[in-house]
N, C-alpha and C positions, 0 to 999 in steps of 0.2 A: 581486574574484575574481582578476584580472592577479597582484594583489599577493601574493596567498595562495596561487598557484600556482607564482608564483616563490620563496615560501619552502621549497615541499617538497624532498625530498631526491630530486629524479629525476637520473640518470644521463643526459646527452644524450652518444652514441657518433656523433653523426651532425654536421650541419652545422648550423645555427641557421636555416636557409630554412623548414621545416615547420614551426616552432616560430611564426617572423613569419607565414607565411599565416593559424597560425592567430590570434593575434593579430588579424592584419586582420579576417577571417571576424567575430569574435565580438564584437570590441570597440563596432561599433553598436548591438549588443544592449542590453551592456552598459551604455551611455551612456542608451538610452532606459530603461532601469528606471531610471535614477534620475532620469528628467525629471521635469517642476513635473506634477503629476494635471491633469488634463482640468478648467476652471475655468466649464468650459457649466453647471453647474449652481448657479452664483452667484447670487447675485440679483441680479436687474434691474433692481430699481425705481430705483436711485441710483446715478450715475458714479460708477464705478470708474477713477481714475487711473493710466495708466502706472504710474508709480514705487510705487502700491500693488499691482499684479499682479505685478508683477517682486519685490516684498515676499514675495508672499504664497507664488509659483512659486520664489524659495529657500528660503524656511522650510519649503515641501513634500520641496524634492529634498534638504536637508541633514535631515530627519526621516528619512525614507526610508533615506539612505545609514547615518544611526545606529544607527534599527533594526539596518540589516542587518551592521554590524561588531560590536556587539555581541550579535548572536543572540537578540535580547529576544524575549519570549512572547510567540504572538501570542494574542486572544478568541476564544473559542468561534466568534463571527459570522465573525471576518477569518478563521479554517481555514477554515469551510463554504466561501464564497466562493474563499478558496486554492483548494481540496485541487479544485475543480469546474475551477476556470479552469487549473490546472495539466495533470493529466489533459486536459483538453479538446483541449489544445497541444503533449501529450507522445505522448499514445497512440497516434496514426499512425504518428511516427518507431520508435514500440518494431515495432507489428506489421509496421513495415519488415522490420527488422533482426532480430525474432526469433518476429515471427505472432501466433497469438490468444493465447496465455498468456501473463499479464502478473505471474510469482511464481517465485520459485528454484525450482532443477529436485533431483533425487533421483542423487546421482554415489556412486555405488555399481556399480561397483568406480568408485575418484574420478578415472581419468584418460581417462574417457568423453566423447565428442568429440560426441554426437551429442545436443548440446543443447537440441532442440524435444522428442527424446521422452524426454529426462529431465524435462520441465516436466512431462510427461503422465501418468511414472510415478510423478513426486513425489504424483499426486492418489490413484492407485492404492494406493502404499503406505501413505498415509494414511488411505485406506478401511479397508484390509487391520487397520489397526495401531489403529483406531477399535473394529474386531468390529461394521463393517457385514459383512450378509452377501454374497458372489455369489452365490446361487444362489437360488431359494424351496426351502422347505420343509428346511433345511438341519436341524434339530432331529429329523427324520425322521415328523415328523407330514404333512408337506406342507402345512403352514401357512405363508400367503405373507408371508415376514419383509423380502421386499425392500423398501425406504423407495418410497414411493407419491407422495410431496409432497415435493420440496426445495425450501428459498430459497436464495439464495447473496446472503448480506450484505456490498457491498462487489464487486462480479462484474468490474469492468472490463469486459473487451468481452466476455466472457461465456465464455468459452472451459473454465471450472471447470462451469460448470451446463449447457453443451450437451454438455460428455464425461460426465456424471453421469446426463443424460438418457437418452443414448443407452444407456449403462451399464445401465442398471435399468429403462428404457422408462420412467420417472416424471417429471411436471413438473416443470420447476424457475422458478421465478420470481426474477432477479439486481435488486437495486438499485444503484444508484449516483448521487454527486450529481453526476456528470459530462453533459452532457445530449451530447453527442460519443458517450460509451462506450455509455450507453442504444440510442443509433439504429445503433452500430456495431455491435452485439451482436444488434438484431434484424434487420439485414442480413444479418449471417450464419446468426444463424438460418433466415431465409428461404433464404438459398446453399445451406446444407450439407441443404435438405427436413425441418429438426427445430424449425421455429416452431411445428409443431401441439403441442409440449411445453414449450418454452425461452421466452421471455417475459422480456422487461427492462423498465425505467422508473426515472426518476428519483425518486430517496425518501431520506431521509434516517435510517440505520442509528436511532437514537436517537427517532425515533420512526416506526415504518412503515406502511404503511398498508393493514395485513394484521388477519384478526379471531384473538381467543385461538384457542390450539391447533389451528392452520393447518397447521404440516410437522412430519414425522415425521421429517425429515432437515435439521436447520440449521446448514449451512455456514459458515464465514468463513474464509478462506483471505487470509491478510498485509493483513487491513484493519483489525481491532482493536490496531494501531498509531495510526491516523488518530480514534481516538475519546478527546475530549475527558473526557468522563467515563465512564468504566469500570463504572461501577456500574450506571448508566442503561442502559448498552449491555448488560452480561448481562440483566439484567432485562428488556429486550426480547427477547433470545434466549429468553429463558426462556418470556417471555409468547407471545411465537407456535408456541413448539413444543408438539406433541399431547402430552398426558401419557403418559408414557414413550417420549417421542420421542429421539433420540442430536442430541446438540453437539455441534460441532466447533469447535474454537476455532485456528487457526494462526498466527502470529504475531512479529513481532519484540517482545523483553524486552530490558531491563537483566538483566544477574546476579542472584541473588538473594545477600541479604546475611547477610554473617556473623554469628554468634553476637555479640554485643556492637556491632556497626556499625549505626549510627542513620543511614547515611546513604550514596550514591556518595563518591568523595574531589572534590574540586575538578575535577580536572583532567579525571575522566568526565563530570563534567556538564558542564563547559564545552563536551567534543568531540559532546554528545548534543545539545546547546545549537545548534550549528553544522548537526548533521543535522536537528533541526528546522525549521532556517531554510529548510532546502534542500527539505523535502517535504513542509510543512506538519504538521509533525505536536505536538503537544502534547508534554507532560512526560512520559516516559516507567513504565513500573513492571516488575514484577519477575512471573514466572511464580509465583510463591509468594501474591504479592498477588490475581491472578485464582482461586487454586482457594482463597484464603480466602472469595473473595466470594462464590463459585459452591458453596462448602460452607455460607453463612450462607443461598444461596436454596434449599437443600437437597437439591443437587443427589445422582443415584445413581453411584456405579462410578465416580467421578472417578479419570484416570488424565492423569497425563501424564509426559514425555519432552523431553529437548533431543536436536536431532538436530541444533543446530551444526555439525557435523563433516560431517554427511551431505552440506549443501548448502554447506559452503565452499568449494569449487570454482566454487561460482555466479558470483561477484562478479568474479573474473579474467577469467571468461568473459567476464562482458557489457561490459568492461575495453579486453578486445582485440576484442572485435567491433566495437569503437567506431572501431577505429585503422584506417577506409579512407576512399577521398574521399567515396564516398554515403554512409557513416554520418556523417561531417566536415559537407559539405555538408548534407545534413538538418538535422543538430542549428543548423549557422548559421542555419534559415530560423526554425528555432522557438521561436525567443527564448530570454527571457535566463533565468526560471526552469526551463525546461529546461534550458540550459547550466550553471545551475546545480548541478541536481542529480543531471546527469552528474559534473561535480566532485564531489560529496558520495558520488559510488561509493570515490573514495577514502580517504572518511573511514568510511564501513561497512566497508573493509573493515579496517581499523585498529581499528575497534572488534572485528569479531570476531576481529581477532590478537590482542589483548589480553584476549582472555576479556570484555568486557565485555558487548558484543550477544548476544546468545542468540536461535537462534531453536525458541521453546516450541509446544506442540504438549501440549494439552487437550482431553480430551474428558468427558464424562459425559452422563445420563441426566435429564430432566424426570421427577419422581418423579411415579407413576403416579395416579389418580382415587384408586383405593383407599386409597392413603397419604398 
């Protein structure tokens, strides 16, 4: 990390003193991800000698360090375990610095300062731009169109599914494989008086443990990044919503690709390669590939949108919020895959200067009983 930060192109206008703190600060982090793994679970039966543990604790730390310079893929199994133990380590420091929503905010007009309730409005406008409705009876029947059931696949601390509750006065139940976000999320539920509707627990998106045509409202809000198989994952969307229930799909993509282009070039995978390392995430796809899938499961009214531009403003934000001694301090106490993927802020945000990241916004319709 030292190394690769020392290659970017930053401008230091100042003295090299904050530069060395933070070096101090983080470098034990550092040093301990790549220590030898914990070897308590060896087996017993036969001495293990010295000079074989000392073996076996480089062959660990020089795999490890491999990995992580060349950004190798990780298994289905090693994200589960990531994406729970990362989160689990991260999410205090965020709700420090920037409270219960843990997802770019809606900067519209884009040189808005008031960053918690662009989080808040990012949810709004995406309702708005869904054709969920506000009101009942809005068709002028008085027939109540408001979503009665939401999940929120992917909830972090929960902060998407207790403004949705309150919103519509309807349940919402958030998963997550973080068992940190789960308890954080029903604490606040209980704080803010809305656990008699908001509900979290740990579950794993891919397969939930919800029965067919459960919510009339299925959310996911920046976590259909984190899903290893894409296919697997609408299909569970699919399967737990009511028929004719509304998706929501929100998301980080790849571009989608040109006419003749079989493929990213080189040089975008390598840099998506590097943001995977940093936040567990899989091999990325393209907004064009999700409403292929989601039209093979027959989906209605599929519409989507890149609103890139809306939330580019996010990414500076959370950039410089990072640049005081308690964000500094924080981030040193919480290891090294968090300081990680604080640095990987600057490689998202290079992908979205580069047109590469897209952030896609899908929705459509569970086709109804009748059809």
């Amino acid at each position: 990390l030292i190394f690769r930060l020392a290659k970017m192109k930053f401008r230091i206008r100042s003295s090299c003193v904050p530069l060395t703190a933070a070096v101090c600060l983080f470098l034990p982090s550092i040093c301990n991800a790549f220590a030898p793994s914990p070897l308590s679970n060896l087996p017993t039966t036969t001495a293990t000698s010295p000079t074989t543990l000392a073996a076996i604790g480089i062959r660990s730390t020089l795999s490890r360090v491999r990995d992580s310079l060349t950004s190798k893929e990780r298994s289905r199994e090693q994200l589960k375990i990531g994406i729970a133990g990362f989160y689990d380590r991260s999410s205090k420091l965020w709700e420090d610095v920037w409270g219960e929503h843990m997802h770019h905010g809606y900067y519209i007009p884009e040189d808005r300062t008031d960053h918690q309730q662009a989080q808040v409005d990012l949810i709004d406008e995406v309702l708005k731009w869904a054709d969920v409705p506000t009101g009942a009876g809005e068709d002028g029947t008085g027939s109540p169109l408001l979503p009665t059931k939401c999940v929120d696949v992917g909830c972090g601390i929960g902060g998407s599914s207790r403004h949705i509750a309150r919103k519509y006065g309807c349940t919402a139940n958030g998963i997550t494989l973080s068992p940190y976000q789960a308890q954080r999320g029903n604490e606040l539920a209980k704080e803010q008086n809305i656990d008699n509707l908001a509900q979290f627990q740990v579950a794993d998106a891919l397969d939930m443990p919800f029965e067919d045509n459960s919510f009339d409202l299925v959310w996911s809000l920046e976590s259909g990044e984190h899903m290893p198989d894409k296919r697997k994952f609408l299909d569970e969307l699919f399967r737990v919503a009511m028929p004719g229930g509304r998706i929501i799909i929100v998301t980080w993509c790849h571009r989608d690709l040109e006419p003749g282009e079989k493929g990213l070039t080189r040089k975008e995978e390598k840099l998506l390669a590097k943001i995977n390392r940093s936040y567990y995430l899989p091999r990325w796809c393209s907004v064009d590939n999700y409403v292929e899938i989601i039209e093979e499961l027959g989906g209605k009214d599929v519409k989507r949108e890149d609103w890139s531009y809306i939330i580019a403003p996010f990414w500076k934000a959370v950039i410089k919020s990072s640049l005081n001694l308690k964000s500094l301090l924080g981030l040193a106490k919480s290891g090294f895959s968090t300081q990680r993927g604080a640095y990987a802020m600057f490689l998202m945000l290079r992908g979205f200067n580069k047109g590469l990241i897209k952030f896609g916004l899908i929705t459509c319709r569970k086709p109804s009983s009748e059809s």
